[in-house]
C-alpha positions, 0 to 999 in steps of 0.5 A, spaced: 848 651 953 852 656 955 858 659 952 865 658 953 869 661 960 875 663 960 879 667 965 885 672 966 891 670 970 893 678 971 901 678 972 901 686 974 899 691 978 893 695 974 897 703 973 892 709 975 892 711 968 890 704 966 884 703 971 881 710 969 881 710 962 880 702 961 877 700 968 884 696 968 887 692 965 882 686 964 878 691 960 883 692 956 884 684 955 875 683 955 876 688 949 881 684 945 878 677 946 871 677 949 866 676 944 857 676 946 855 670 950 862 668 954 864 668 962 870 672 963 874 671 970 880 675 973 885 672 977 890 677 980 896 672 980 900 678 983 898 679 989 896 671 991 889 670 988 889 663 983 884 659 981 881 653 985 884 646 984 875 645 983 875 650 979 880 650 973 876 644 969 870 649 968 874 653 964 875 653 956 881 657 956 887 662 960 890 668 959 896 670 962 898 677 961 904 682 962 908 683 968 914 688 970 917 682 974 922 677 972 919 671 969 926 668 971 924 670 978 922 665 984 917 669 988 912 665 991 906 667 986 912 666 980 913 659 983 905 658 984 904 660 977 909 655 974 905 650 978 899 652 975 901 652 968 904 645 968 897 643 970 894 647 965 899 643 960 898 636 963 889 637 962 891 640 955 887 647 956 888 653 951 893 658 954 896 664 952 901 667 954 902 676 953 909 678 953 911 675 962 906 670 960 911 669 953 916 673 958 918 682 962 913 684 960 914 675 962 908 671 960 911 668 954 918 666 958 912 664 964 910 660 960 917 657 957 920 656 963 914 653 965 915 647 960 922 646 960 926 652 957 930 658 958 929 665 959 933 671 961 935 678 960 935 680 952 943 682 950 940 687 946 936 691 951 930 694 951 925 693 946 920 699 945 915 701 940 912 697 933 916 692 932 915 688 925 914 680 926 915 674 921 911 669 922 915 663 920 913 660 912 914 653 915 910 654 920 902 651 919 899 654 925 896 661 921 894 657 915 887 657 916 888 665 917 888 671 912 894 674 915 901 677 912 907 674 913 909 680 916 906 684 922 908 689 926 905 690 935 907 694 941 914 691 945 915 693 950 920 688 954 928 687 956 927 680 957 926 674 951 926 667 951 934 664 950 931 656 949 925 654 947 921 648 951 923 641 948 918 639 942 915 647 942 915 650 936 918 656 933 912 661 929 914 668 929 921 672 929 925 679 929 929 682 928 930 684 935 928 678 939 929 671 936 923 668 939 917 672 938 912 667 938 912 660 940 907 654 940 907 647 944 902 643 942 895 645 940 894 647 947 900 653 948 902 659 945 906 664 946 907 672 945 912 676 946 909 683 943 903 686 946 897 685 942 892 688 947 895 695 947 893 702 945 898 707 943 896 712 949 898 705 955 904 703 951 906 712 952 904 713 958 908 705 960 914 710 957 913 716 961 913 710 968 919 707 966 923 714 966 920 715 972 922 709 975 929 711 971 929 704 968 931 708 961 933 715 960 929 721 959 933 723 952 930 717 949 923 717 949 922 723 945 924 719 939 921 713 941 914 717 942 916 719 935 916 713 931 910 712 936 905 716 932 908 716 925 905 708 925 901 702 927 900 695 929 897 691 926 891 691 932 887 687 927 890 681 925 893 680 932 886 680 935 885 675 929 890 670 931 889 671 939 882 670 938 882 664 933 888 660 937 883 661 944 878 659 942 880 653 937 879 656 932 885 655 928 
């Protein structure tokens, strides 16, 4: 028998910095997730490439990453995506959704406006930096794990989820942003944070939004502070994506 195949639905263009250091950001997900012995294939949504209708069954499970367009948004490859992910529902494969995939970055709310929720600019701004999640006590979905119930992970986002889908389930919270983690079923979850990132992607993201005058420059030196005073969890949340993925958990 062969092992398990998954695919990356890539919402983003790779940055240079991205593709030198990591061969781009399918690299950086394969370094997360893959494990010896699974298929891993790239689709770049983005830019109009999805996988064929034929295609979809032969895989275990989907990725959908991070995107600097608006989940909200009604692009062609948005509107193609949302249709995929209904599909993807409907036949029960395993999706994961990174930020856009929860939402901007926007797979997170991709994902809850796919299912019938809401999502939109956050009141509070902008969320960058490590940001300390709670995973809901009431919550079944990380019983068979041993992880804390606090978690910190990379943010980078001024997006959020505002309504969950009907019947999805709340699994983790901040301070900062209301939904950061949702569930639907067995099949489906969402993150808001970046699970996946290193610390010099998440600097060199910062110095690209100065650029693109999205935040300011006086901001990031403190910022870039709390950066390198700190770090994420990367462990746990390799744990938790990998073990949800793979139905493991």
């Amino acid at each position: 028998m062969g092992g398990k195949k998954f695919a990356l639905l890539l919402c983003a263009e790779d940055s240079e910095y991205v593709k030198k250091m990591y061969g781009g950001y399918f690299g950086v997900f394969l370094k997360m997730l893959a494990d010896e012995g699974e298929a891993w294939d790239l689709y770049r949504v983005a830019c109009g490439v999805f996988p064929l209708d034929e295609e979809i069954d032969g895989y275990d499970g989907f990725v959908i990453s991070g995107s600097s367009r608006d989940a909200h948004g009604n692009d062609a490859w948005i509107c193609r995506l949302l249709a995929l992910l209904k599909k993807l529902d409907d036949m029960k494969k395993k999706v994961l959704g990174i930020c856009f995939g929860h939402q901007a970055c926007m797979s997170k709310e991709i994902l809850s406006r796919a299912l019938g929720g809401k999502s939109g600019r956050a009141i509070t701004g902008w969320d960058i930096g490590i940001r300390t999640i709670h995973l809901s006590a009431s919550s079944k979905a990380f019983s068979s794990l041993k992880i804390p119930a606090l978690l910190s992970i990379y943010e980078i986002h001024r997006d959020e989820v505002w309504e969950l889908p009907p019947k999805a389930e709340l699994i983790a919270w901040s301070e900062k942003t209301g939904v950061e983690m949702f569930k639907y079923g067995d099949h489906i979850m969402g993150i808001q944070g970046h699970p996946e990132y290193t610390k010099d992607i998440l600097l060199n993201l910062i110095d690209r939004l100065v650029k693109l005058e999205y935040i300011v420059d006086t901001e990031t030196e403190e910022l870039k502070a709390k950066l390198q005073a700190s770090e994420p969890d990367q462990e746990a949340w390799k744990s938790v994506c990998r073990s949800f993925l793979k139905g493991e958990l």
